[in-house]
MMTF fields as JSON, N, C-alpha, C and O atoms, coordinates in Angstrom:
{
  "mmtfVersion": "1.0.0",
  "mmtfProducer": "UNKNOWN",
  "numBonds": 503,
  "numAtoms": 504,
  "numGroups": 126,
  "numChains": 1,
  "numModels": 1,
  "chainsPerModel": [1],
  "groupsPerChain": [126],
  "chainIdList": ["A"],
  "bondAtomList": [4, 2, 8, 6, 12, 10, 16, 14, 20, 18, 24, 22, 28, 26, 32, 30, 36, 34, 40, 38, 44, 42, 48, 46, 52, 50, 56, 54, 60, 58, 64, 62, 68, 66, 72, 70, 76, 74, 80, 78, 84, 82, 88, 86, 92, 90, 96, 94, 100, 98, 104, 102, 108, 106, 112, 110, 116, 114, 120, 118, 124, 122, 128, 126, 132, 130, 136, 134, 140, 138, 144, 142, 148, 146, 152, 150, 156, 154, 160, 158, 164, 162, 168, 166, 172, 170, 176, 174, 180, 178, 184, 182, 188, 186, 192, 190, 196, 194, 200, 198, 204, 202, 208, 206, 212, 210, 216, 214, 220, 218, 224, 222, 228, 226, 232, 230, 236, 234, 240, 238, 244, 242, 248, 246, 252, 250, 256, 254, 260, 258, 264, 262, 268, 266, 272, 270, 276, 274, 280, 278, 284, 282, 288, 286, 292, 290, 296, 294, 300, 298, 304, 302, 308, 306, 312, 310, 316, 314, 320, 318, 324, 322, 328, 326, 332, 330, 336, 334, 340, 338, 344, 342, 348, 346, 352, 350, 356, 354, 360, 358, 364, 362, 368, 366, 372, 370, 376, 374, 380, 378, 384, 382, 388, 386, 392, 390, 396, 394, 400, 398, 404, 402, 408, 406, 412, 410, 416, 414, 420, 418, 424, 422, 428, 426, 432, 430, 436, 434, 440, 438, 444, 442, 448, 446, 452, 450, 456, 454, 460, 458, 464, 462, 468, 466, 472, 470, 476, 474, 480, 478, 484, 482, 488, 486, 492, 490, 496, 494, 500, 498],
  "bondOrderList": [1, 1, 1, 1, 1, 1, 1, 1, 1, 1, 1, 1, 1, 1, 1, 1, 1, 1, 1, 1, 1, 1, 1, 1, 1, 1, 1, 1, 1, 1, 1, 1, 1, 1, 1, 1, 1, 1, 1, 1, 1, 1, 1, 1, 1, 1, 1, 1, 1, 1, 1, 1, 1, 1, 1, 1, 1, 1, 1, 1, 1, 1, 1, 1, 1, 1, 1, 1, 1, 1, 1, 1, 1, 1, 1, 1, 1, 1, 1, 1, 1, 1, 1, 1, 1, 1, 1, 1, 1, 1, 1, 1, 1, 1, 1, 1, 1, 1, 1, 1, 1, 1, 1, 1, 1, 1, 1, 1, 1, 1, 1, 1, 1, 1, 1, 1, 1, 1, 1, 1, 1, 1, 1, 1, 1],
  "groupList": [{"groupName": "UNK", "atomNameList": ["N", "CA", "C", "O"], "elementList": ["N", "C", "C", "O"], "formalChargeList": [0, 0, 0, 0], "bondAtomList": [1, 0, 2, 1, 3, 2], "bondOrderList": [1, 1, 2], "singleLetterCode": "X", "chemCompType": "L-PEPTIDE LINKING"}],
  "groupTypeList": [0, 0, 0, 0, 0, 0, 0, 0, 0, 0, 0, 0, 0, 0, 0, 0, 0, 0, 0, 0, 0, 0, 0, 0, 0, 0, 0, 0, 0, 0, 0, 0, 0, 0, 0, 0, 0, 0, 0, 0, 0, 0, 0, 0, 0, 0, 0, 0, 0, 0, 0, 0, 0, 0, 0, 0, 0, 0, 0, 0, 0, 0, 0, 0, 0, 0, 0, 0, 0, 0, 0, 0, 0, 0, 0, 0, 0, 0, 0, 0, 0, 0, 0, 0, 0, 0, 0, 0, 0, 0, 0, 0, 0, 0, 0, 0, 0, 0, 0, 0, 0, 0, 0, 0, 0, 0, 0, 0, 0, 0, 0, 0, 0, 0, 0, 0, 0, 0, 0, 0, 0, 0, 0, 0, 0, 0],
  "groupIdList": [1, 2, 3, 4, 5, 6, 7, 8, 9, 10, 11, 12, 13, 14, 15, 16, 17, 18, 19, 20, 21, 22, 23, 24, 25, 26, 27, 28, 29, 30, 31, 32, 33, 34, 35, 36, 37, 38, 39, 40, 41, 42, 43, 44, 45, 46, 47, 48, 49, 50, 51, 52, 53, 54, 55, 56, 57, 58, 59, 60, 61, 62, 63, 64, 65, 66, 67, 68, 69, 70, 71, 72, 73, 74, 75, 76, 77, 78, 79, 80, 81, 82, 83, 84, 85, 86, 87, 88, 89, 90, 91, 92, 93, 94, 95, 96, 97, 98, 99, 100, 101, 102, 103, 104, 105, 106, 107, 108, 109, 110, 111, 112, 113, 114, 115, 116, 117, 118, 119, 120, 121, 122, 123, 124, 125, 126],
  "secStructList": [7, 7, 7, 7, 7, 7, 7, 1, 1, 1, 3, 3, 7, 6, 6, 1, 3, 3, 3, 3, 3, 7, 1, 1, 3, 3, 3, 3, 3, 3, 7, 2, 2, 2, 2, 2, 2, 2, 7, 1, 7, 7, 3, 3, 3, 7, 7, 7, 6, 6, 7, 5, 7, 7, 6, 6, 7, 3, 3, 3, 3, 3, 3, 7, 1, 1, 7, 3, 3, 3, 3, 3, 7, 1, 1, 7, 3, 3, 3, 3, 3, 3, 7, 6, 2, 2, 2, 2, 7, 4, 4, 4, 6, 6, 6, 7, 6, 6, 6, 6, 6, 7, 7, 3, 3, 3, 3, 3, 1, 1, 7, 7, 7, 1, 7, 7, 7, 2, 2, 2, 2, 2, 2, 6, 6, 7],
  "xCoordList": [8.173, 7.451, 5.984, 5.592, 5.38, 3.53, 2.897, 3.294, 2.215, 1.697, 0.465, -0.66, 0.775, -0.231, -0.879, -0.382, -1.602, -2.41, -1.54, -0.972, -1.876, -1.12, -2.272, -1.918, -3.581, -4.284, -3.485, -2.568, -3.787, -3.67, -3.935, -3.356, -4.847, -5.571, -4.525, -4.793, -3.623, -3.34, -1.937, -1.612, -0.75, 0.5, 1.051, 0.31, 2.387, 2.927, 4.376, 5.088, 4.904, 6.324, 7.492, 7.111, 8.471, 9.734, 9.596, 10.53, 8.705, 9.373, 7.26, 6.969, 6.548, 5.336, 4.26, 3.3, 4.071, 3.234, 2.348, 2.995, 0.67, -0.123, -0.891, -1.402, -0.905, -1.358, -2.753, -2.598, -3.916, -5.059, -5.338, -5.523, -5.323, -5.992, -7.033, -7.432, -7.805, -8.987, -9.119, -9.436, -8.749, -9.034, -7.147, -6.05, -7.487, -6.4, -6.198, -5.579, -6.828, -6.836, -6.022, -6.265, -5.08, -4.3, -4.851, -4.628, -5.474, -5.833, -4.38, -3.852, -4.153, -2.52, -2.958, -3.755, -2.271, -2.008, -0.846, 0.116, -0.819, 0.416, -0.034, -1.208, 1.001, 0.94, 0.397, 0.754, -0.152, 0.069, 1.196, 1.527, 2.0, 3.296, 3.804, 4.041, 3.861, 4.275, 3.63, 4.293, 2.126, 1.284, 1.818, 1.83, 2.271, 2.582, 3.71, 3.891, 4.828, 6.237, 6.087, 6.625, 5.307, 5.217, 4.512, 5.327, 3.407, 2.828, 1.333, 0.626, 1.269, -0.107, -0.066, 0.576, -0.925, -0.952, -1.611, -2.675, -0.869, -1.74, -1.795, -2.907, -1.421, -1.787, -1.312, -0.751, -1.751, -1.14, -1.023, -2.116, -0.16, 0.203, -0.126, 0.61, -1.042, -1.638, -1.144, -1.06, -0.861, -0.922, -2.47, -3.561, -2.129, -3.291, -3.84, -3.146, -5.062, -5.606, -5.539, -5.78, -5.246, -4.399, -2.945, -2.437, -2.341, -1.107, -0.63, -1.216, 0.92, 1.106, 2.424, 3.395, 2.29, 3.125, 4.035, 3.619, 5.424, 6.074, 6.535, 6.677, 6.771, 6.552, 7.928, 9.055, 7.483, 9.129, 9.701, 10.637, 9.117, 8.856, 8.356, 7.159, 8.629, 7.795, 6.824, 6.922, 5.676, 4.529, 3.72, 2.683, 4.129, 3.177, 4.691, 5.859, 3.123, 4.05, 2.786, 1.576, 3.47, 2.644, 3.775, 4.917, 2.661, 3.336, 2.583, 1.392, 3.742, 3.225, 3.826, 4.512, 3.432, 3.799, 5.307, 5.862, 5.991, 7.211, 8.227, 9.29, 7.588, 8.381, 7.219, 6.066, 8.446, 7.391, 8.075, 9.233, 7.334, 8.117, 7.203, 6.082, 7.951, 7.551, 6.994, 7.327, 5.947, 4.71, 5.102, 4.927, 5.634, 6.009, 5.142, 4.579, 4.284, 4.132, 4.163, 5.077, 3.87, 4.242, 3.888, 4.405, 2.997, 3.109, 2.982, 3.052, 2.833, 3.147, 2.42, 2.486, 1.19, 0.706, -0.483, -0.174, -1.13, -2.377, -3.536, -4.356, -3.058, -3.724, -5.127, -5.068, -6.353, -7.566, -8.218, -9.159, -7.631, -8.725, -7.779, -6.796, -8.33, -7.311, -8.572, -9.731, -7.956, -8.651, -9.302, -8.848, -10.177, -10.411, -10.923, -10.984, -11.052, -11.355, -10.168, -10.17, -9.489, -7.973, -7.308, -6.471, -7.712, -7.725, -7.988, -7.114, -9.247, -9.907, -9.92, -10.402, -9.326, -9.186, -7.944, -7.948, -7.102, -5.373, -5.63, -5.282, -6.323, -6.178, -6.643, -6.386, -7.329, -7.797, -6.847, -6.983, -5.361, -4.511, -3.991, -3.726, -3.965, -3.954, -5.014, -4.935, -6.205, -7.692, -7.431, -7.136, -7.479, -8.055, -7.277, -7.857, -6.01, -5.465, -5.841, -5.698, -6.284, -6.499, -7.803, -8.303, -8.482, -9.772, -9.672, -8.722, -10.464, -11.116, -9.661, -9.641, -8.707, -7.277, -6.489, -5.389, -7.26, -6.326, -5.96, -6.197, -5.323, -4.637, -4.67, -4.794, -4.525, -4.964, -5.297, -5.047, -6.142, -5.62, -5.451, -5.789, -4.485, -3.474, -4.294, -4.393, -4.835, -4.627, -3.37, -2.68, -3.165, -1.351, -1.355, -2.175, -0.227, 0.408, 0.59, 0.355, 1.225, 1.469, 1.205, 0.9, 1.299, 0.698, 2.063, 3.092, 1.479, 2.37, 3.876, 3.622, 5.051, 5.62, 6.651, 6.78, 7.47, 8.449, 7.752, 8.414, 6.56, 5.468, 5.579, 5.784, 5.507, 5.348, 3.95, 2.854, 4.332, 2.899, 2.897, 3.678, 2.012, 1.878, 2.864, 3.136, 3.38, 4.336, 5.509, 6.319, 5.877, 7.27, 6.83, 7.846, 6.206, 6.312, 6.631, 7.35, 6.167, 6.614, 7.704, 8.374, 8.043, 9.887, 10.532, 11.329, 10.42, 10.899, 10.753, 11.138, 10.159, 9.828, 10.597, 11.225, 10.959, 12.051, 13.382, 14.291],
  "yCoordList": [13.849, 12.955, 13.37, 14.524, 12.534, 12.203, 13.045, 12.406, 14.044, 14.486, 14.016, 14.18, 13.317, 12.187, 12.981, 14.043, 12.569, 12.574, 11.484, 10.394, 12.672, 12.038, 12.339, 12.975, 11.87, 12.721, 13.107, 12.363, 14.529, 15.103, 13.79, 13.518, 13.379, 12.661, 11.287, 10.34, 11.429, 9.679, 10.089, 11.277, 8.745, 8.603, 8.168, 8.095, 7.845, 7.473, 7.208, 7.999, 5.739, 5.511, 5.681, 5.853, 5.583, 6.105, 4.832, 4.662, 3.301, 2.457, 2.67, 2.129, 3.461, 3.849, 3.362, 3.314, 2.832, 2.471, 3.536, 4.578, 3.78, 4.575, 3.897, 2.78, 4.866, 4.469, 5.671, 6.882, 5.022, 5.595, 4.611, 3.397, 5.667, 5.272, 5.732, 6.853, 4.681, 4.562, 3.831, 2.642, 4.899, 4.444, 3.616, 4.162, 2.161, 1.297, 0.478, -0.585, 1.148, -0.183, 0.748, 1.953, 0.297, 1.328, 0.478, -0.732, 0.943, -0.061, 0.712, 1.823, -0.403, -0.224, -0.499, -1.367, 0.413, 0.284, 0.675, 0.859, 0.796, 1.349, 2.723, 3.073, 3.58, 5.372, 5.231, 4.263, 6.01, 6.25, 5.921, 4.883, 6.882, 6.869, 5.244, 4.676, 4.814, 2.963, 2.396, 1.612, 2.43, 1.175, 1.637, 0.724, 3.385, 3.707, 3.187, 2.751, 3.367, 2.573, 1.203, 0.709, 0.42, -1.232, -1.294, -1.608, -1.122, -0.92, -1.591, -1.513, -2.37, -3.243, -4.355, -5.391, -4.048, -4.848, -6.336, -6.622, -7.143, -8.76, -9.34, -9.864, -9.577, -10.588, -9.497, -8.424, -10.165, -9.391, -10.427, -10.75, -10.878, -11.303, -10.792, -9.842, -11.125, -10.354, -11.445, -12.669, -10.632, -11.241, -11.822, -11.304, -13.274, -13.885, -12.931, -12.311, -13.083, -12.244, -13.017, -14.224, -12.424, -13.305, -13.359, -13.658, -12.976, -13.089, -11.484, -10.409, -12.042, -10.861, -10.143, -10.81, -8.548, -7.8, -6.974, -5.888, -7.286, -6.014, -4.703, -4.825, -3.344, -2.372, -2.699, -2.888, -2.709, -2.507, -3.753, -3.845, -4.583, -5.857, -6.404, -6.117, -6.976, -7.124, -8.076, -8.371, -8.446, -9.164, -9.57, -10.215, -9.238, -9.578, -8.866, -8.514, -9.143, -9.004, -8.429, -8.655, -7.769, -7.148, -7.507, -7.163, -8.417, -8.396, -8.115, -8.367, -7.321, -6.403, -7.272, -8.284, -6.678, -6.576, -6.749, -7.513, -5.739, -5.45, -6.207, -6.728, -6.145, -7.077, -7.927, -8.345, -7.887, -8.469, -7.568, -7.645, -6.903, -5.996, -6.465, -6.949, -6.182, -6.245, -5.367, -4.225, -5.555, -4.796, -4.723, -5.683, -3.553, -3.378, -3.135, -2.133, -3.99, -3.544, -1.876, -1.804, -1.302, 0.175, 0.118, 1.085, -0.688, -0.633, -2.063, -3.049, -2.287, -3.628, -3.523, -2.607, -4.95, -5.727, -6.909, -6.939, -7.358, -8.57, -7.607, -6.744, -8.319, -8.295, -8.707, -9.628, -8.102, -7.994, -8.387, -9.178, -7.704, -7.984, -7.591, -6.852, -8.295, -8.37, -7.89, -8.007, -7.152, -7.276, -8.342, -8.332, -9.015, -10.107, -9.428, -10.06, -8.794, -8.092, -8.494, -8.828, -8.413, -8.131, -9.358, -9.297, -10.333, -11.762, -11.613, -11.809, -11.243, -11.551, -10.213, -10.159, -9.08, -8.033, -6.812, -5.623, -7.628, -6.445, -5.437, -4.405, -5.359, -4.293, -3.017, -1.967, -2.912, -2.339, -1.193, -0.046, -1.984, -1.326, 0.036, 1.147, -0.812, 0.915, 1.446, 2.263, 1.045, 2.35, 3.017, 4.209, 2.488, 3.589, 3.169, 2.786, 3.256, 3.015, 3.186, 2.372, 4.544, 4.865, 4.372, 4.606, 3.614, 3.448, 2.307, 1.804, 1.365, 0.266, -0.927, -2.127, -0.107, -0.767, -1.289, -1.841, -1.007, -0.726, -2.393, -3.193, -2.581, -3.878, -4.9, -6.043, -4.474, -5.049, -3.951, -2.818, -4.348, -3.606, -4.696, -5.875, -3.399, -4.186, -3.326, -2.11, -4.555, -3.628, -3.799, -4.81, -2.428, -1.622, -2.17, -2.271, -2.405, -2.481, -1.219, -0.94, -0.385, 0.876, 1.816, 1.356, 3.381, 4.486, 3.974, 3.554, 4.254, 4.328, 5.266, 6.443, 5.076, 6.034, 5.996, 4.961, 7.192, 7.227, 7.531, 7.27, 8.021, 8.228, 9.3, 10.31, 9.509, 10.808, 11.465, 10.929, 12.98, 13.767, 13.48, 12.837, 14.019, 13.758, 14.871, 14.657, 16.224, 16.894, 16.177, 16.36, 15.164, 14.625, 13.547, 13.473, 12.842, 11.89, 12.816, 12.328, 13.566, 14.045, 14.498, 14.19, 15.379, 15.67, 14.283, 14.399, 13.05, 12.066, 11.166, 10.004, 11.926, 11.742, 12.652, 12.139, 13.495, 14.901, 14.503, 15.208],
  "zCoordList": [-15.096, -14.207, -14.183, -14.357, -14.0, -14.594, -12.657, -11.683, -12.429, -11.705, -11.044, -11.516, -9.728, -9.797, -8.312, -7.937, -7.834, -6.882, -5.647, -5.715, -4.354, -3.13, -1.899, -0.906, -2.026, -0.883, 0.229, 0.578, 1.037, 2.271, 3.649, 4.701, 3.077, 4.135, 4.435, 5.175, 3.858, 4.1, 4.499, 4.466, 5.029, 5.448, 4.189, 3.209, 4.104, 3.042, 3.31, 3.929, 2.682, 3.525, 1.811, 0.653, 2.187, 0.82, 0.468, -0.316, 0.605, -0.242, -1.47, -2.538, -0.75, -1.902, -1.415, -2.184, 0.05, 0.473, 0.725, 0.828, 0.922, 1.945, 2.777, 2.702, 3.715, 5.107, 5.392, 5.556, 5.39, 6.103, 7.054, 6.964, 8.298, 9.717, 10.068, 9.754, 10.988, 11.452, 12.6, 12.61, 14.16, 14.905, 15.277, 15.159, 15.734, 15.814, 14.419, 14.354, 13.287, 12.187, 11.141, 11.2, 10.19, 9.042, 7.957, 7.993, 7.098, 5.468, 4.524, 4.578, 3.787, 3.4, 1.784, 1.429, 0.918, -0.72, -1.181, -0.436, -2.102, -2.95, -3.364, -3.239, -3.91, -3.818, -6.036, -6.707, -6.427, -8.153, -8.396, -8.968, -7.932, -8.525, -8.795, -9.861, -7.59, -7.821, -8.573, -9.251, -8.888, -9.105, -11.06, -11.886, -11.565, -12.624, -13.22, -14.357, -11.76, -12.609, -12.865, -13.856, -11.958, -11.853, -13.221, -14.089, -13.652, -15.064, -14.578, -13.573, -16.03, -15.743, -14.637, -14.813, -13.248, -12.5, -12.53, -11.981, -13.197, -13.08, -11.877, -11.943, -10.954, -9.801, -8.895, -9.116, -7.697, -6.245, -5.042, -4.577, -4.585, -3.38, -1.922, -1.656, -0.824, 0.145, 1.321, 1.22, 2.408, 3.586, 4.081, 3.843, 4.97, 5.041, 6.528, 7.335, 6.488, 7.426, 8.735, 8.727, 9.779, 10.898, 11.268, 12.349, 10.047, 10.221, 10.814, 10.938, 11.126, 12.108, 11.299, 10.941, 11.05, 9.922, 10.477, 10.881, 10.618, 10.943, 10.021, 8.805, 10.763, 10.025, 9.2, 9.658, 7.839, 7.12, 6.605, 5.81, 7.079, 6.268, 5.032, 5.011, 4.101, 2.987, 4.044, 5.235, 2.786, 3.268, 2.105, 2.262, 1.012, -0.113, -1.648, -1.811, -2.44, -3.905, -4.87, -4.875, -5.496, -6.598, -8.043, -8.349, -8.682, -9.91, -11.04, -11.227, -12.116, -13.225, -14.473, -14.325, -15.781, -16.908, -17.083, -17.873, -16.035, -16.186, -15.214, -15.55, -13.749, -13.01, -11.862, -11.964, -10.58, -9.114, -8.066, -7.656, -7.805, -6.658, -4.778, -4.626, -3.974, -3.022, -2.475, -2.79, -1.458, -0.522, 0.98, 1.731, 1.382, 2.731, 3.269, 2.831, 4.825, 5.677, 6.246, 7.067, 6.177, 6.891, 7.923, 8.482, 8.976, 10.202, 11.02, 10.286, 12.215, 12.604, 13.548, 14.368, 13.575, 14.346, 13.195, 12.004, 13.43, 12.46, 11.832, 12.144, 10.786, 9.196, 9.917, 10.732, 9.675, 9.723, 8.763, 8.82, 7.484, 6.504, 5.277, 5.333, 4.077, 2.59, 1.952, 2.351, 0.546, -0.26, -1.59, -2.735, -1.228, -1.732, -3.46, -4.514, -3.353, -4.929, -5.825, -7.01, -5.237, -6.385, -7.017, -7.918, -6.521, -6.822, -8.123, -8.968, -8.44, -9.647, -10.473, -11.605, -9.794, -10.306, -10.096, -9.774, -10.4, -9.8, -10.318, -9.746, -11.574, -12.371, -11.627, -12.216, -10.349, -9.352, -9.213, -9.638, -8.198, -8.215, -8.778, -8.319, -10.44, -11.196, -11.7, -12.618, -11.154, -11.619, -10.475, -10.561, -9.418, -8.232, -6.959, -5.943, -7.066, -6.656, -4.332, -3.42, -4.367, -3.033, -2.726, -1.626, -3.729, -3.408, -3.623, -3.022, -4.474, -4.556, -4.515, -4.245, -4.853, -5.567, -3.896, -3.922, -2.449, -1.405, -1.481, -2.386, -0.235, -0.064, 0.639, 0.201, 2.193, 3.556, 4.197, 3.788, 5.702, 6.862, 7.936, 8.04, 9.034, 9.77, 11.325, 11.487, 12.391, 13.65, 14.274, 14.407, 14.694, 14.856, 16.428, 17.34, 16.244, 17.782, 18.614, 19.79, 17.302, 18.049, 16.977, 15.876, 17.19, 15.811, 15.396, 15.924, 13.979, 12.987, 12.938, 13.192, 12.73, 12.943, 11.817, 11.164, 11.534, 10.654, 9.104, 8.099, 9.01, 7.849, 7.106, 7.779, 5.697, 5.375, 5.296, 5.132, 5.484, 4.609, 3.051, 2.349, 2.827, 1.565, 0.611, -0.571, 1.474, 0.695, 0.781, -0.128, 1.934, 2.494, 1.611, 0.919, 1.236, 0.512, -1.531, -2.403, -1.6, -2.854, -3.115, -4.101, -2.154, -1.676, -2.024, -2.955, -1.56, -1.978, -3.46, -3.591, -4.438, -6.153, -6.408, -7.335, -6.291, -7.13, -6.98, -7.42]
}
């Protein structure tokens, strides 16, 4: 298995989501590891901004080369803001994934809960 990068700084749920918070707002992406198995990212499916996300819910779609997998929510309350980049550029996804590649953010109803660290999220790749 390919040794990827999991920043310290961020949450992370077992279906590959990450979660950086700020304040009441979580901006939400996919982990390396996912955006690697999914392959070349062509399109991405985003919740409309306004809409309201529960944690654990799909809410979008990322589709690759290889398949269309679904985008869980990791926490629950309205989508703020999408990444309008990815429209015209999925390929985002797998450059930089924690960066330019993120997805939405969501202001939370409540903190996030049930999240991994970034070692508890690697414990869950082995």
């Amino acid at each position: 298995m390919a040794d990827f990068e999991y920043p310290d700084d961020l949450q992370y749920t077992a279906q590959h989501e990450w979660v950086r918070t700020d304040g009441e707002v979580a901006r939400v992406g996919i982990t390396a590891y996912a955006q690697d198995a999914l392959g070349d990212i062509v399109f991405v499916t985003l919740p409309e901004s306004g809409a309201t996300v529960e944690a654990g819910q799909p809410c979008g779609e990322v589709e690759s080369t290889k398949s269309v997998s679904d985008i869980y929510s990791p926490v629950s309350g309205t989508v703020v803001a999408v990444n309008e980049a990815l429209d015209a550029s999925p390929e985002l996804v797998n450059t930089d994934p924690y960066g330019e590649g993120w997805m939405f953010a969501v202001e939370m109803n409540d903190p996030p809960a049930d999240l991994l660290s970034a070692d508890g999220y690697r414990a869950t790749l082995s």
